[in-house]
C-alpha positions in Angstrom: 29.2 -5.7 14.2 26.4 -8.1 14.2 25.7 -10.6 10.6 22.9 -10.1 9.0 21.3 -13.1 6.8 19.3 -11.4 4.1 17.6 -14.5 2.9 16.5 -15.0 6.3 15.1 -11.6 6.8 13.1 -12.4 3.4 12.1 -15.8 4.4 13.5 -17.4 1.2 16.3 -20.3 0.0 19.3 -18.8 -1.1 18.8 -20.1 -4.8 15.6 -17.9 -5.0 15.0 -16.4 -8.4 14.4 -13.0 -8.4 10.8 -13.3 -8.9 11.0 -15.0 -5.6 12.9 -12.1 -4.0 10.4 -9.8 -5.1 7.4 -11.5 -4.3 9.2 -12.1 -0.5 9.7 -8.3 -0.4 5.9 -7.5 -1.5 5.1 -9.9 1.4 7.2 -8.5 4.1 6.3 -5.1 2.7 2.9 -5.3 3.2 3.2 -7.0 6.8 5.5 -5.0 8.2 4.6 -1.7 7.0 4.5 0.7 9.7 1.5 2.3 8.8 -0.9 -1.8 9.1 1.3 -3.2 11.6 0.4 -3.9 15.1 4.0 -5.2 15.2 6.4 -2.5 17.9 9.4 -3.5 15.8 7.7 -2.6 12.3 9.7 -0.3 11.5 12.6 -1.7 12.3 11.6 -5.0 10.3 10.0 -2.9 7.4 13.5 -1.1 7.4 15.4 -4.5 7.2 13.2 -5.9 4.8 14.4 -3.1 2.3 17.5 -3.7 3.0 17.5 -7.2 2.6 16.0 -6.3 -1.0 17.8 -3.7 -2.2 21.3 -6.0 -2.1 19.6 -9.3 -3.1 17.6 -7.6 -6.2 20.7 -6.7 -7.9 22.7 -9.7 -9.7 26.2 -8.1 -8.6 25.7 -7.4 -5.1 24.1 -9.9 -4.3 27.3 -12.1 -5.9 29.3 -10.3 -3.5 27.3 -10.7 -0.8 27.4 -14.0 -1.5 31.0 -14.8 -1.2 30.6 -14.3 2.6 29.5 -17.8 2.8 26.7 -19.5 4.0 27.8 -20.4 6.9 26.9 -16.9 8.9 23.7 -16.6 10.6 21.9 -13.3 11.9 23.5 -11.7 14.8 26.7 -13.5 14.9 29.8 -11.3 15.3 30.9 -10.0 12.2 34.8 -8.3 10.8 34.5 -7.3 7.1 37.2 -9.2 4.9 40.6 -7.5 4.2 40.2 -5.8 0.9 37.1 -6.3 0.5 36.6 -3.2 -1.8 39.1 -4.2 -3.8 37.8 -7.5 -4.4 34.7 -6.4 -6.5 33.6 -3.2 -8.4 29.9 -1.8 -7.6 28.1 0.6 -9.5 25.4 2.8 -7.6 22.6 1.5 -9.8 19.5 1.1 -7.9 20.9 2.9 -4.7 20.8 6.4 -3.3 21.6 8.1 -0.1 18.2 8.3 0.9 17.5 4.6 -0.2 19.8 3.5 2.4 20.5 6.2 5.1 18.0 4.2 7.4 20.2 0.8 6.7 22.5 -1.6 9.2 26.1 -0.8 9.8 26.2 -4.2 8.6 25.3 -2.9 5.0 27.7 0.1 5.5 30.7 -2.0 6.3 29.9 -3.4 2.8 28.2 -1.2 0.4 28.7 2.1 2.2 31.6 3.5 0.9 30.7 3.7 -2.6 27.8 6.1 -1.5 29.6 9.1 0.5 31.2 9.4 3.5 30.3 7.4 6.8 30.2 9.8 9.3 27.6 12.2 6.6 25.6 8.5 6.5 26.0 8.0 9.9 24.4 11.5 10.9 21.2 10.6 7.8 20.4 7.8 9.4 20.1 9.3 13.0 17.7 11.2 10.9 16.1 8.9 8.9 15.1 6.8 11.8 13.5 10.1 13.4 12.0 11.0 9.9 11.5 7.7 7.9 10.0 7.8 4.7 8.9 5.4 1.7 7.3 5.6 -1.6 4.2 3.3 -1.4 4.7 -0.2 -3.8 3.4 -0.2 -6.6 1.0 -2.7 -7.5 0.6 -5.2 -10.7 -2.7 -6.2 -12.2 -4.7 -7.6 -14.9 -7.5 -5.3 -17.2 -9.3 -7.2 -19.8 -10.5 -4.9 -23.0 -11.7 -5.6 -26.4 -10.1 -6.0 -29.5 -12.1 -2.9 -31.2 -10.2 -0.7 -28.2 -7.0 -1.3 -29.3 -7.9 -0.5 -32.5 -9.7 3.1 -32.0 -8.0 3.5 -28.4 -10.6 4.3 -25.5 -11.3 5.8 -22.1 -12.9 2.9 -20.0 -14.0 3.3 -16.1 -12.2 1.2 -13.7 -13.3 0.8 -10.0 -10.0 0.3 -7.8 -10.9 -1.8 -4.6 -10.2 0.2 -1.2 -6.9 0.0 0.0 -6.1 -1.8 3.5 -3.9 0.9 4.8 -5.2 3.9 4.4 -9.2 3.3 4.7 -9.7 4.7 1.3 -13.2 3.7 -0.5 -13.5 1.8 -3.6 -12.6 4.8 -6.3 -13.7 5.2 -10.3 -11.0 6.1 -12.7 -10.7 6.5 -15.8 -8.4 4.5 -17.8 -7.1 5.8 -21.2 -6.4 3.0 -23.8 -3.9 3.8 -26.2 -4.2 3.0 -29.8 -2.4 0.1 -31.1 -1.7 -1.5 -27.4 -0.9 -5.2 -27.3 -1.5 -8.7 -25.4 0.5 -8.3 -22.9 1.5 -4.6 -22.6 1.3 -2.4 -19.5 -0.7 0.4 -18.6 0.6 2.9 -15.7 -1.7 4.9 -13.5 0.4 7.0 -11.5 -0.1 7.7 -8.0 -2.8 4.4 -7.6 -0.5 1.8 -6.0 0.3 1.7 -2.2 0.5 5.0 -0.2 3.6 6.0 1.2 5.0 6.1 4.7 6.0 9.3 6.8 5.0 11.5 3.6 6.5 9.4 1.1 4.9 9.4 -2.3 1.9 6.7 -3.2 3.0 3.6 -5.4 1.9 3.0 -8.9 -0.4 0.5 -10.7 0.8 -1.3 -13.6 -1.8 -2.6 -15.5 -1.0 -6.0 -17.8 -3.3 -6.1 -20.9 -5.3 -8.7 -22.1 -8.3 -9.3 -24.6 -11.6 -10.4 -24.0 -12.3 -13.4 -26.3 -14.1 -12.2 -29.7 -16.9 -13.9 -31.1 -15.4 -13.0 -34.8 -11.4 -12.4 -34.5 -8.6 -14.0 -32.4 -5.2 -12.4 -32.1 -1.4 -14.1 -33.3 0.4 -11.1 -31.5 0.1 -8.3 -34.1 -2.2 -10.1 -36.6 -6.0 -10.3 -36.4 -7.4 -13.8 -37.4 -10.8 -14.5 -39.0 -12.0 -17.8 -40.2 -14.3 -16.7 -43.3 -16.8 -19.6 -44.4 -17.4 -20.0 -48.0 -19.4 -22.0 -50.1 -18.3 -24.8 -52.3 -19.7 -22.8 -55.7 -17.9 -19.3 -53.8 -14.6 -21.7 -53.6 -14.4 -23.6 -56.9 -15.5 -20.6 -59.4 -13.9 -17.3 -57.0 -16.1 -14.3 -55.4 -15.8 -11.4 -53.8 -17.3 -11.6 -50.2 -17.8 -8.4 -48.1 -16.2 -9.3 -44.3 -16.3 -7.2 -41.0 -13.2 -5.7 -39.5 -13.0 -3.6 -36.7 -12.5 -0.6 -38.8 -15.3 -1.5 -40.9 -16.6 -3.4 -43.3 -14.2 -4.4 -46.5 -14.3 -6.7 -49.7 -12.1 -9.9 -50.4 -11.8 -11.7 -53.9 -11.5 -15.7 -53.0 -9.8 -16.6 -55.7 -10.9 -19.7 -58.2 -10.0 -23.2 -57.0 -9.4 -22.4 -53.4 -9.4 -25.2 -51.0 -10.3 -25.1 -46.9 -7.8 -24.2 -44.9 -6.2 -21.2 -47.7 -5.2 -17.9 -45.5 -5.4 -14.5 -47.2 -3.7 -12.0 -45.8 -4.3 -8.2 -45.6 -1.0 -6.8 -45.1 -2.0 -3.7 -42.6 -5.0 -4.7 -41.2 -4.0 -5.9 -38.2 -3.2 -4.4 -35.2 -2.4 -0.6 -35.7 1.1 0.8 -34.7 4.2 2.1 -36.1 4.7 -1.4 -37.9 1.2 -2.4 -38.1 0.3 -6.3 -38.0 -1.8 -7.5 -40.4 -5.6 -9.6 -40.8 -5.0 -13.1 -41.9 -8.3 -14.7 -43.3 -8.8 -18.3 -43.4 -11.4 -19.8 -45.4 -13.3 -22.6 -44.2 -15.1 -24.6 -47.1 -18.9 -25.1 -45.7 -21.2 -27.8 -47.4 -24.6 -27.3 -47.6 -26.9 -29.9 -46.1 -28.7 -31.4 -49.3 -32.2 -32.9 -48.6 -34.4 -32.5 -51.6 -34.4 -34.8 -54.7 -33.6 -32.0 -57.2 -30.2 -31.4 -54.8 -29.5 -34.7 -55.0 -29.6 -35.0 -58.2 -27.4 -32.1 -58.8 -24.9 -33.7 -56.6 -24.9 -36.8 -58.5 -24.4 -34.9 -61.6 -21.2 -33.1 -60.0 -20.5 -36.9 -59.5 -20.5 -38.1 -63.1 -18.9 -35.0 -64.6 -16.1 -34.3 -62.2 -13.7 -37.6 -61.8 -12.3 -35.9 -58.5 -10.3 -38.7 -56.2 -9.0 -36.5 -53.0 -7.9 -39.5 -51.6 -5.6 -40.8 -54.3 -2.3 -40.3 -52.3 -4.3 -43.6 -51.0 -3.2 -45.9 -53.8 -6.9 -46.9 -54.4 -9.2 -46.4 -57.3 -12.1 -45.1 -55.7 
């Protein structure tokens, strides 16, 4: 039975991270598949290339599969160690008997027997090769919305770009926002990834969530921030001061003797959800630009009556 070296077949080191693995496997997905690929092995390659994937992908298998040693390289004669099964346990997570009917004997010898018989395998993957099929990948993308969808939930139109391997035109769908979604968060259209090979079914698109950047509010995870600018009268002696949220407008008492820099917080007003975030307000202290004489003066009286040092942590005076 001949090795097979499944880091070779992905193209990758063997201390790859799994983000590496998959991103090799997205690669060797989309060039191989049988469906783009001028290639007369494609099959064959595209076939491998699962393989490869399905044992590296999966922290205990590919441990196992790893205390072969490096030292093998593809096509070299191959025994299976003595008691190998015994040596480790497998669960069948992430396989099934039509996930791997199409594979080498190579990944029967190891893997095989903890999914059915050989000689039942043997006779699916006579078939599978006659009859190969494969879901479609899925793909992973960006969407950018606003702030105000999150909080009302929307139905936006997205144009998907055509798709290389089945000559499909750029298509308009319609993609539901649901209320309370996050930074960060993914959105699945079903059925709008990769088609499928031999009949299998198309792939999905995962959709990761941003927002746009807001002229008014920024986001801390669940919390909506606003900086509210208030005078120096509206700081020293308290107000109320009507703000915007994306629910509507509101009212907010500043209390007396606040400084620049004080956050209020609305518990609630943030994001919506089960555990809703809330609105933290900042106030920013603005000073008015003082040109005429009568201003003046009224500074200088401020002056006079108010014996205010904010820098007397200094040690100085004045």
């Amino acid at each position: 039975m001949e090795y097979r070296d499944y880091y070779a077949i992905l193209e990758i080191p063997r201390d790859a991270t799994l983000a590496d693995i998959k991103r090799a496997y997205k690669k060797s997905g989309r060039k191989f598949h049988p469906d783009v690929s001028k290639d007369p092995d494609a099959q064959q390659k595209f076939i491998q290339a699962k393989e490869a994937y399905e044992v590296l992908k999966d922290p205990q298998k590919r441990a196992a599969y790893d205390q072969l040693g490096k030292d093998w390289h593809t096509g070299e004669n191959f025994d299976v160690p003595p008691n190998w099964e015994g040596n480790f346990e497998f669960s069948s997570d992430g396989f099934t008997q039509g996930d791997t009917a199409a594979f080498s004997d190579f990944f029967e010898s190891l893997f095989g027997g903890h999914f059915g018989h050989r000689a039942e395998r043997a006779h699916q993957a006579r078939s599978a090769h006659q009859h190969f099929s494969a879901k479609g990948e899925d793909i992973h993308a960006k969407v950018q919305i606003d702030i105000e969808d999150s909080f009302h939930g929307a139905v936006r139109s997205l144009t998907l770009p055509a798709s290389p391997l089945d000559g499909t035109q750029p298509q308009t769908v319609n993609l539901k926002i649901p209320k309370g979604v996050r930074e960060g968060q993914h959105i699945r259209l079903g059925g709008k990834g990769m088609p499928g090979h031999g009949g299998g079914a198309t792939g999905d698109l995962y959709l990761e969530v941003s927002f746009r950047p807001h002229p008014l509010y920024r986001l801390e995870q669940k919390n909506l921030c606003l900086s509210l600018p208030v005078t120096p009268w509206e700081a020293a002696l308290g107000a109320k001061i009507k703000i915007p949220t994306p629910t509507g407008a509101i009212e907010v008492t500043v209390p007396a003797n606040s400084v620049s820099g004080k956050i209020l917080r609305l518990r609630g007003r943030g994001l919506p959800g089960t555990s809703p975030g809330d609105m933290l307000i900042t106030l920013n202290i603005v000073q008015p630009k003082v040109e005429t004489e009568q201003e003046k003066a009224l500074f200088r009286q401020m002056q006079d009556l108010m014996p205010f040092n904010p820098r007397s942590q200094f040690g100085f005076k004045s």
